[in-house]
N, C-alpha and C positions, 0 to 999 in steps of 0.2 A: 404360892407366894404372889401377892398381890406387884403389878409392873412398878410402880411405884416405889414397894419397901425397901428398906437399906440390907443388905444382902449381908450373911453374918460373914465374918473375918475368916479368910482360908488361911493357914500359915504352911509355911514353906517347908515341907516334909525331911529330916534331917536322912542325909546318905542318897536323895532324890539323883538323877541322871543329870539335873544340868548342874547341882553341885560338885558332883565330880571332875565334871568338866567347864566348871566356870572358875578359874584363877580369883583371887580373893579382891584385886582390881578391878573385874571388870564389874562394869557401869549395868545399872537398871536401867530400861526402856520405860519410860512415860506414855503411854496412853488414856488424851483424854476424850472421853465421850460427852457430845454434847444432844439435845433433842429437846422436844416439846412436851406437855408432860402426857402421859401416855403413849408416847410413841415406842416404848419398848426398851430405853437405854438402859434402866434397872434390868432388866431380864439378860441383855446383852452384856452385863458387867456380869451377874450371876454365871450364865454360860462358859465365861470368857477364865473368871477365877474357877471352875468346878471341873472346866474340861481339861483332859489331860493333853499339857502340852509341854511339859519337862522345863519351861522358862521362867525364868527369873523376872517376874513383869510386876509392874503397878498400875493402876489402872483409876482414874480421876474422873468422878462427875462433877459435870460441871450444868450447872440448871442455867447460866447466864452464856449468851455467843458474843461479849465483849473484848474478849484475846487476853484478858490481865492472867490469868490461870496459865497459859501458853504460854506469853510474855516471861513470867515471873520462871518454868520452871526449864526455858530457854536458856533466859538469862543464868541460872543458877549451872547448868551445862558447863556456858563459858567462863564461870569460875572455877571451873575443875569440882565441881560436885561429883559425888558418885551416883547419880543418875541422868539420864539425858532426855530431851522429850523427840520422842518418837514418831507422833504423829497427830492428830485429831480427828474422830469419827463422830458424825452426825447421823444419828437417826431420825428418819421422817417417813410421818405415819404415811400409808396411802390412801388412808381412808379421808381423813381431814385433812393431809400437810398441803395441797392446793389451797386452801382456805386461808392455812396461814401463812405461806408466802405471797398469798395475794393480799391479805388484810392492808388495805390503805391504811398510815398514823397519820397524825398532825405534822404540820410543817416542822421540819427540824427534826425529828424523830426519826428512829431507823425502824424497820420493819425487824422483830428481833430474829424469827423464821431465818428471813435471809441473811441474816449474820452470821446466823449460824451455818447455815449453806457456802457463804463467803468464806471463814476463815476455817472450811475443813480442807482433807487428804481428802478423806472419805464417805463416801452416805451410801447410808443403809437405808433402804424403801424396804419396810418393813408392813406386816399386814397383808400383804401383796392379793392374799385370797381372796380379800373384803372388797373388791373391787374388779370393773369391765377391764380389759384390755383398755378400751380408750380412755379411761380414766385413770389407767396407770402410766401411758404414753403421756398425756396431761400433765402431772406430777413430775416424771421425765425429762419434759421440755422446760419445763417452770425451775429445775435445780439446773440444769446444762445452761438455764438463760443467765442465771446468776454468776455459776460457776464452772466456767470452759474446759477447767484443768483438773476437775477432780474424778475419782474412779467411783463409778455408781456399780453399787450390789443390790442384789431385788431380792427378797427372804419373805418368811414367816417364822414368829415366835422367834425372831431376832436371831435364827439357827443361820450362823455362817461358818463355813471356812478357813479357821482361825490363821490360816498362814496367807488371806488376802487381808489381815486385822491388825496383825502384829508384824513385827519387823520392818515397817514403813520405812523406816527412815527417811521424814518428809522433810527431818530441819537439818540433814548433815550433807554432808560431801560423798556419801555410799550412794546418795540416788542421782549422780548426774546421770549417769548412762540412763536409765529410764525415764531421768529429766529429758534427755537430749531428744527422746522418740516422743514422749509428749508433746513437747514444742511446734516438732513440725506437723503435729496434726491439729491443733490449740486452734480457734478462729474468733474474732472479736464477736459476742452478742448485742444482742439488743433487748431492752429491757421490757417485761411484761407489765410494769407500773411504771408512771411519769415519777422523775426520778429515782428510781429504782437502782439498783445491785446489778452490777454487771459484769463482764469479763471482756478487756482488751488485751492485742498483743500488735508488736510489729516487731522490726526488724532492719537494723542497721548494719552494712560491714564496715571491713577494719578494725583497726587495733585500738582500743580508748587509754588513758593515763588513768591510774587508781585514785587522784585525787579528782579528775575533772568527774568520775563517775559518782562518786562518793559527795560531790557537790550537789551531782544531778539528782541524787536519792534525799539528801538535805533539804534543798530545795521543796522537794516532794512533800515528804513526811514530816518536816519537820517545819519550816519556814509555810510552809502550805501556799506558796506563791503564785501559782500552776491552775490556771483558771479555765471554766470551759467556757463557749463561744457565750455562754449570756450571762456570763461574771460570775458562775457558782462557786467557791473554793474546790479542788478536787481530793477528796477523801477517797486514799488507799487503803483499804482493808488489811489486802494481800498481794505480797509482792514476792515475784517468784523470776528467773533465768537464769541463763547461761551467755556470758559475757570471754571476747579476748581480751585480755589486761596485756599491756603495751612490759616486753620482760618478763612474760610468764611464758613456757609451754605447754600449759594445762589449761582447759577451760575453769573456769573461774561460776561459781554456782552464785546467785544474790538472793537472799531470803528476806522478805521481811510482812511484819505482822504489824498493822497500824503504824506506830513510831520511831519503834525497835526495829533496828536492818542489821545484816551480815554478811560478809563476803566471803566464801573460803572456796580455795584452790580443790578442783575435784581429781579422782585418775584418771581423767578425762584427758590424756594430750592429742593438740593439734596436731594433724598431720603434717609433712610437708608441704605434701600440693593444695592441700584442705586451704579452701577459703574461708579467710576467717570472718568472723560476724557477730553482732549481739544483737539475742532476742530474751524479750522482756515478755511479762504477760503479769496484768494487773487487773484484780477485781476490785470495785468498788464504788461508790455513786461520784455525780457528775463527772465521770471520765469522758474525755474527746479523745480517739484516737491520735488525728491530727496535729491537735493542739500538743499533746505530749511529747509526741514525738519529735518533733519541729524542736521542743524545749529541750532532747534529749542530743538532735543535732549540734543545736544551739552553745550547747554547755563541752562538749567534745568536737565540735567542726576541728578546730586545729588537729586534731587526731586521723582524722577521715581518708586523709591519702597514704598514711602508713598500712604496709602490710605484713 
């Protein structure tokens, strides 16, 4: 099969093991795969429907790194759908995918590469063979610049591990605890193109109010008020932490993809003696560390001496 073709329909084998043990309730996992064209994502959809893995899964390509695909089967989640979206995997080549996360556009243009790098879980470095050691280091540094918080896998013939592919749960309340250890390793980049894709994070304590934080995300995503030091608007990709809400004892998760945000309580609870704190971490162009953060002060300062 050619990487490209549309892979034929596997249907769901009747009396299978996870039917037995799936309740008539429970929810489909969405995974969608995004990539360049030849970078393997067809092959990886093939693999992923053929391999035997007993689950009840779906699985979306997606040829644009825009989030509307994400967005829409997000959104469809919190209306009690019976599916939920699970995660999103990028593949990139490593033969070419430096070329196109480095391709400069025109002013106003996103670089699409890196979109797609920006609004994943996960990327796949695919190819892996076709290439030196330092040009796969290369490729490496160019997705980690983009994207600080995401899990890089290195393959050939798109052959992964299917239980580092599925069960993500990159949009719900199941990944705080593995949110919580990302976080404190997460560190702000710096971008390999003038303005470029990027990943920041910082880090505020105390306790915030769910409306003053729920302004600060407003403000953000939606009003786009939030400038960097040379007047750019700041455009959020992806937005992603673990937050204290002022009345909760549970860390509190914030998701959000472009315009669309969510807040939901994890089983994440605060310790007693746990000092509490909210950290953020956001990819996407013209970000200023500084500048955000200051704004994120700014909009919860009254909160700041609670603990």
């Amino acid at each position: 099969m050619e990487d490209e073709d549309c892979p034929d329909l596997v249907p769901i084998g009747a009396g299978g093991a996870e039917e037995t043990q799936s309740s008539p309730g429970s929810k489909i996992p969405v995974t969608i795969i995004t990539g360049y064209l030849g970078a393997g994502k067809t092959t990886l959809l093939n693999y992923i429907l053929t391999e035997q893995h007993n689950k009840r899964i779906a699985v979306i390509l997606n040829e644009f790194g825009e989030g509307a695909v994400a967005s829409m089967f997000w959104v469809d989640s919190e209306l009690g759908s019976d599916i939920y979206l699970d995660g999103i995997v990028s593949v990139v080549d490593a033969k070419h995918g430096l070329q196109h996360l480095t391709e400069e556009k025109p002013e106003g243009l996103v670089n699409e590469a890196s979109r797609q790098v920006a609004l994943a879980d996960l990327i796949i470095i695919n190819k892996t063979d076709l290439v030196s050691g330092e040009e796969l280091n290369k490729v490496r540094t160019s997705v980690r610049s983009i994207n600080g918080l995401v899990k890089i896998l290195e393959t050939q013939r798109s052959r992964v591990d299917l239980s580092n592919v599925l069960d993500l749960h990159a949009f719900d309340s199941l990944s705080g605890i593995s949110l919580q250890k990302k976080l404190e390793h997460v560190k702000t980049t710096h971008a390999h193109l003038d303005k470029g894709i990027i990943t920041v994070t910082f880090e505020v304590p105390g306790n915030i109010k769910e409306e003053n934080l729920n302004l600060f995300i407003q403000n953000l995503l939606w009003e786009k008020n939030v400038k960097d030091k040379t007047g750019h608007t700041t455009d959020v990709i992806r937005l992603k932490g673990l937050v204290s809400i002022q009345g909760k004892s549970h860390q509190v998760i914030v998701q959000g993809v472009h315009e669309l945000y969510d807040l939901e309580e994890t089983a994440v609870a605060w310790k007693e003696d746990e000092k509490r704190t909210n950290r953020l971490v956001l990819i996407g162009r013209n970000l200023d560390k500084e500048t955000i953060k200051e704004a994120f002060i700014a909009t919860v300062r009254e909160e700041q001496g609670n603990s």
